[in-house]
Structures are given as C-alpha cells and as structure tokens.
C-alpha positions in Angstrom: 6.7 59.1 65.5 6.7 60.2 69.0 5.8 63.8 70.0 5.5 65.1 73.6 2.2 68.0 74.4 3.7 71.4 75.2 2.5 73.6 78.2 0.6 75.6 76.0 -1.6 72.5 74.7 -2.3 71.5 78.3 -6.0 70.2 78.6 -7.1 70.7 75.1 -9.0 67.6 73.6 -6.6 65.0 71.9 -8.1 65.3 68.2 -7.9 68.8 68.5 -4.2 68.4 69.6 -3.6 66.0 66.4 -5.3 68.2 64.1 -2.8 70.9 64.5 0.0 68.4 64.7 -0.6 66.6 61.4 -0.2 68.4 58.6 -2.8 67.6 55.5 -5.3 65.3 57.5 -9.0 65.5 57.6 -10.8 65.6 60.8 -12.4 62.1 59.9 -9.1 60.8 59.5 -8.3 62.4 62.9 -10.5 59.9 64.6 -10.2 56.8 62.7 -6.3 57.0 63.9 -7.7 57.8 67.0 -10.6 54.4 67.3 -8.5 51.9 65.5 -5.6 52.5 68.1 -3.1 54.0 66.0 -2.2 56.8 68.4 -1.0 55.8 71.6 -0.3 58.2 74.7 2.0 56.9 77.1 1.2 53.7 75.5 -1.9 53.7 76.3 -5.8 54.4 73.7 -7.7 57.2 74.2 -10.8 58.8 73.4 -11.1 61.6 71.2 -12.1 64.2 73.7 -9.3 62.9 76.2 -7.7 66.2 77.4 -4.0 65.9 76.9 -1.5 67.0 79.2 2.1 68.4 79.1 4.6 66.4 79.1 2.3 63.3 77.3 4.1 61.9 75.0 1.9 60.8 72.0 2.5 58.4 69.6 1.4 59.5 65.7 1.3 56.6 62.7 4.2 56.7 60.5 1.9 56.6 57.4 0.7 59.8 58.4 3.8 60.9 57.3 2.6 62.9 53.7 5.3 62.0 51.2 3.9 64.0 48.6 4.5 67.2 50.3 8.4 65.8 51.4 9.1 66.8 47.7 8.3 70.5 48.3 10.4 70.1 51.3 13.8 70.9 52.2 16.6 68.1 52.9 16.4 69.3 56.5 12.9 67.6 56.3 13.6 65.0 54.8 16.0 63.9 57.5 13.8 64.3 60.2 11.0 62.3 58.2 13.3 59.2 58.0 13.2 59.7 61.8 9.8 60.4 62.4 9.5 56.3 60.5 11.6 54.9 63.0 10.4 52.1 65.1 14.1 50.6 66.2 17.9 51.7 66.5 21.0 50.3 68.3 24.4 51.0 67.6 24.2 49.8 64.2 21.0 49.6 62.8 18.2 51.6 62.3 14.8 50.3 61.8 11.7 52.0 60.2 8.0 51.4 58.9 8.0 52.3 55.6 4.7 53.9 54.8 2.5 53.5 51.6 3.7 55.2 48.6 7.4 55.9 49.4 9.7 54.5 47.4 12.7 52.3 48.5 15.4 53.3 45.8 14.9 56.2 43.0 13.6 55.3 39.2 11.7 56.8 36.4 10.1 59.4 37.7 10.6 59.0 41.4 11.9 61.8 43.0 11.8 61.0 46.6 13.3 57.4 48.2 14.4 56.1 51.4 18.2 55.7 49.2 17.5 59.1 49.0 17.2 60.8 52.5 19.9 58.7 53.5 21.8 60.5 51.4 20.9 63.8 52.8 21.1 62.2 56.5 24.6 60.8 55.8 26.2 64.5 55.6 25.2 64.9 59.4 26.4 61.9 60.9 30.0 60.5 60.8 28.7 56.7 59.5 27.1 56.1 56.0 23.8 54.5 56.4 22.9 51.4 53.7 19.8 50.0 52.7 20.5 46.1 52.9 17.3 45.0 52.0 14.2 46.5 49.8 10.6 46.6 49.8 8.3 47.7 47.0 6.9 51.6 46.7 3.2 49.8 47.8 4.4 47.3 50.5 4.7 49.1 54.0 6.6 47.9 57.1 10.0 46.8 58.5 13.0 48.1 56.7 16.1 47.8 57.9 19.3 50.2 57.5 23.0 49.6 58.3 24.5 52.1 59.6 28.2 51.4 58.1 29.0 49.1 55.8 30.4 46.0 57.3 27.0 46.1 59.0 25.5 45.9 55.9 27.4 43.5 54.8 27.1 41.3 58.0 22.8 41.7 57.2 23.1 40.9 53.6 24.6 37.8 54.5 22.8 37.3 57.3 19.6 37.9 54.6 21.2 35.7 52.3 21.5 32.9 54.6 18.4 32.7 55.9 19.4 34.1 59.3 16.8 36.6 59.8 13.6 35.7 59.5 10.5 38.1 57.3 6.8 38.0 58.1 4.2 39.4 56.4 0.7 40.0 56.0 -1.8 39.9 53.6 -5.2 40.5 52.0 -5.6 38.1 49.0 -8.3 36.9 47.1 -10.1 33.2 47.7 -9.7 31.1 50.3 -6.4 28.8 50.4 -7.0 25.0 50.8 -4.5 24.5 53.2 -4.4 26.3 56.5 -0.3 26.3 56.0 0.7 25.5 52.9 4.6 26.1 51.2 4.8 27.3 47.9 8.1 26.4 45.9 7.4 27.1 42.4 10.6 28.6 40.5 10.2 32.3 38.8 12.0 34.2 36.3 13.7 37.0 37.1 11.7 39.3 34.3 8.2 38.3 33.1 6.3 39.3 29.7 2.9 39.5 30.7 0.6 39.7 34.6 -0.2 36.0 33.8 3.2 34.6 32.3 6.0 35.0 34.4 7.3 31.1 35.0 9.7 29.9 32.2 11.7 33.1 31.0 14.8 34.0 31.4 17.0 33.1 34.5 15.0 30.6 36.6 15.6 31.0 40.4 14.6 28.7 43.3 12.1 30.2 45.7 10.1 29.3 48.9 6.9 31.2 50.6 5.5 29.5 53.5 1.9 31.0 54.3 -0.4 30.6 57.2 -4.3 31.1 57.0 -5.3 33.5 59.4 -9.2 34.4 59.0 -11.5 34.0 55.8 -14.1 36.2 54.7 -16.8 34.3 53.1 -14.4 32.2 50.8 -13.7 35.2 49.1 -11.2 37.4 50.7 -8.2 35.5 53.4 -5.7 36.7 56.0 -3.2 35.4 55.3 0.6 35.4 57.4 3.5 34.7 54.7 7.3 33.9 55.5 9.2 34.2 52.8 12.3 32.1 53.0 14.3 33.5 49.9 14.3 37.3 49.1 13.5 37.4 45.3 11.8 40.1 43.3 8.4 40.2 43.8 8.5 36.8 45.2 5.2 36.9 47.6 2.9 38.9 45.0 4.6 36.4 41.9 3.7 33.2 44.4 0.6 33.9 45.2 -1.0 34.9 41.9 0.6 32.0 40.7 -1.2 29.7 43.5 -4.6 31.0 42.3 -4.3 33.6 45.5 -3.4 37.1 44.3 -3.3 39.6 47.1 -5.8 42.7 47.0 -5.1 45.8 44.7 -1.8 43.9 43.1 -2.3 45.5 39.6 0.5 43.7 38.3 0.2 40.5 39.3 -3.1 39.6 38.6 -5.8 41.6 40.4 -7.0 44.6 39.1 -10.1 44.8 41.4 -10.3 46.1 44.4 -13.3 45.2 46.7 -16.2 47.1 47.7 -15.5 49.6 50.7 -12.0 48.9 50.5 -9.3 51.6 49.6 -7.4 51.3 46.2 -4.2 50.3 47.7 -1.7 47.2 47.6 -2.9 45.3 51.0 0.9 43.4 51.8 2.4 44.6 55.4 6.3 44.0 56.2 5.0 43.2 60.3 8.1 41.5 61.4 11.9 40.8 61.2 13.9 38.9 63.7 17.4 39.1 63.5 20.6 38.2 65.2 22.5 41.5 67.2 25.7 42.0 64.9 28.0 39.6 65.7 26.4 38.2 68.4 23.9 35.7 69.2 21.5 38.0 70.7 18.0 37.6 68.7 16.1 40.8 67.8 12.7 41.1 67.3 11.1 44.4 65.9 7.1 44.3 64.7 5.8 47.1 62.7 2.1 48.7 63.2 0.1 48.3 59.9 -1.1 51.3 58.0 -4.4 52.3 58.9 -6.2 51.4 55.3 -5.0 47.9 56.5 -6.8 47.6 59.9 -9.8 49.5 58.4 -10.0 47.0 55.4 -9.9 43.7 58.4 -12.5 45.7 60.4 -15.1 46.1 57.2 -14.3 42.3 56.6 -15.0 41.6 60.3 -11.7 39.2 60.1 -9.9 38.5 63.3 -6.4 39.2 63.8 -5.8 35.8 66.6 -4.0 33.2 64.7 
C-alpha cells in the first residue's frame, strides 16, 4: 500500500514515521522492512533516519497488513484492506498480493477471506468482483479478481487454457538433480495420508516445470516453479512427491522448519502474465515477497540472479 507524509510529519525520521503508520509492529520489524527494501519512497530505499518530507509518497508491504485485527474491524475496513493489497487494476481486473495467513475463500473456522471483503466491497461499487483463481491461506502473492463476470469468465478460460502463465517461488528441501526439470506425475484429487496421495480417487493429469535458482549446501534450494495446470495443491503435492518438499509444508511432508528460519510455508505467487481482455495485449504484474521470505534467502546467503 501507498501512503503519502502529511505536513505535520515533515522532517521526522522515516522509522519513526512508519512506527506510527503501522499498526501492531515492533520497532525491529520497523527496520528490517526498512534494510531489506520493502518500503520504497518515491521508488526509491532509504535509510532509517531519512527525514521524510510532505508530499512523499511511501510505499508500506502488503504483509504488514495485520489480518488478525481485520476481524475486530468493521466492513469499512475491510474494504480498504483489500485496497491497501493491491499491486494492479485496469478496467476489469484487480490485482493484489495476498499476504501470509489470509484466507482465499471462508471454511471451518475461518472468519475472514478475500471471498469475503469482496462481498462487503461489492455493495459500494456497481460491478460484482469474482475471484477466478485461488491460492492457499499460507501461499502469498498474485491474485487476481474479475471485476464482473464475463471477465471472470474470459480468465477462467483463459486459466484453463493455459493462457496466462503462473510463477512461483520456493524454499524446498535438497538439492534437485536437474537444474530444470518437469514433473508430470498424476495426483488424486483427495489423499489419505502426507505420504500417500498418488492412486486414489479421481486421477488428474498434471505438469510443474521448475528451475533451480541457488542451493544452500545441498540442503535447502531456490527454486522458480511454473505450473502449467491449476490443480489442488499441485506444486506442494509435486514436489514432495519428487523427494523436494518445500519448507514449513506441514502437510505435505516437511514438518521441520530450519534453524533461524520462521515457522511459515516458504511458496511466493511472484508472477502472472496474462492477455488484456479480449485483446492481445500481454500483461505482466510481479508481486514483492513477504519479508520472512527475503529474510529466510538472506540467512541462506542464496542469490536471487537466475
């Protein structure tokens, strides 16, 4: 989210300003944000005792967002909170960066959703925004919402067809042999057990492309994935199933996190490219990863350069 320094902050020090502008933070999160790049003003990094001025405008993380307090919130909020994710919007999309933790549709016990705020954002504008694709409560990055429903329709063909194209990134543990590899194995829609999820039920045909990006010590790889089908759980099932299973996947097959690293599920939606509705325009819209993400690939001294 973007927020522009009023007169009254003029020339006080930038993690001072961002103290009083993000709500249940700790100074030491303050300037993490602040080193690893995630706040931007006029586009630009800053130190931590840059003086702001007014009229800067300041770009804040969307996973700074707290989506624990959005359920003591009003829907007011929670409209300006799908906002405050966006990263793109045209005349018929809208675009965000799903942070860590928020929910794409509701469920057993999940009170707050992306499904959800659209709901409450629908009664202010004269279109009915539609999810046309998911992502799982621990995956962040690009989702993408239709803003009537022949768009969504167009996208969920378009999705279904292969026309837009989904990368990812990923933590996982081992080292792949291949630099780029393709994995093709069929899955079953439901499994019975972390370890056992080939073979049951309603097979479907899948394909994950992967690219090796850095390697820590054979034991931990950054990895870029392209998944060319849009199945349940298809990257996590794939690569637990290719002896790779991304970090802090407790379903799938690794239950331990490593040292120094923080206890979350370490798979980034980073990109979608996608053709302009009904034209042949090609879009391209990359979302920043959380900062547990870049902090993780700094402690593991892995390079981001493919």
């Amino acid at each position: 989210m973007h927020k522009i320094v009023k007169v009254d902050d003029n020339q006080i020090r930038l993690d001072r300003w961002l103290k009083e502008n993000i709500k249940n933070t700790s100074y030491t999160n303050i300037q993490k944000i602040i080193r690893t790049g995630q706040v931007r003003v006029g586009g630009r990094r800053k130190k931590p005792d840059y003086r702001v001025l007014a009229g800067d405008i300041i770009r804040i993380p969307p996973d700074q967002i707290d989506t624990e307090a959005l359920l003591k919130q009003n829907s007011n909020y929670q409209i300006r909170s799908i906002r405050d994710m966006q990263i793109y919007e045209d005349k018929h999309v809208l675009i965000i960066n799903k942070p860590y933790g928020l929910a794409t549709q509701g469920g057993t016990s999940i009170n707050i959703h992306v499904d959800g705020m659209l709901k409450d954002m629908n009664t202010e504008v004269d279109e009915k925004y539609r999810l046309v694709h998911r992502l799982d409560k621990h995956t962040t990055g690009v989702l993408m919402i239709a803003k009537r429903r022949e768009v969504a329709q167009f996208y969920t063909s378009a999705f279904k067809n292969q026309k837009i194209k989904k990368q990812y990134i990923a933590l996982v543990n081992g080292k792949p042999i291949n630099r780029n590899g393709q994995i093709d194995i069929e899955i079953s829609d439901t499994y019975q057990k972390k370890s056992d999820f080939v073979g049951y039920n309603r097979k479907q045909s899948v394909v994950t492309k992967y690219k090796l990006i850095d390697n820590h010590e054979d034991t931990i790889s950054l990895l870029q994935i392209y998944p060319l089908t849009g199945r349940k759980h298809q990257i996590r099932k794939h690569l637990t199933l290719i002896g790779h299973p991304i970090i802090g996947d407790m379903k799938y097959g690794n239950i331990k996190i490593n040292e120094g690293l923080e206890k979350k599920l370490y798979l980034h939606a980073q990109k979608l490219v996608f053709p302009s509705f009904k034209s042949e325009e090609k879009i391209e819209v990359i979302a920043e990863m959380p900062i547990y993400f870049y902090e993780a690939i700094k402690l593991l001294k892995l390079n981001l350069d493919e």
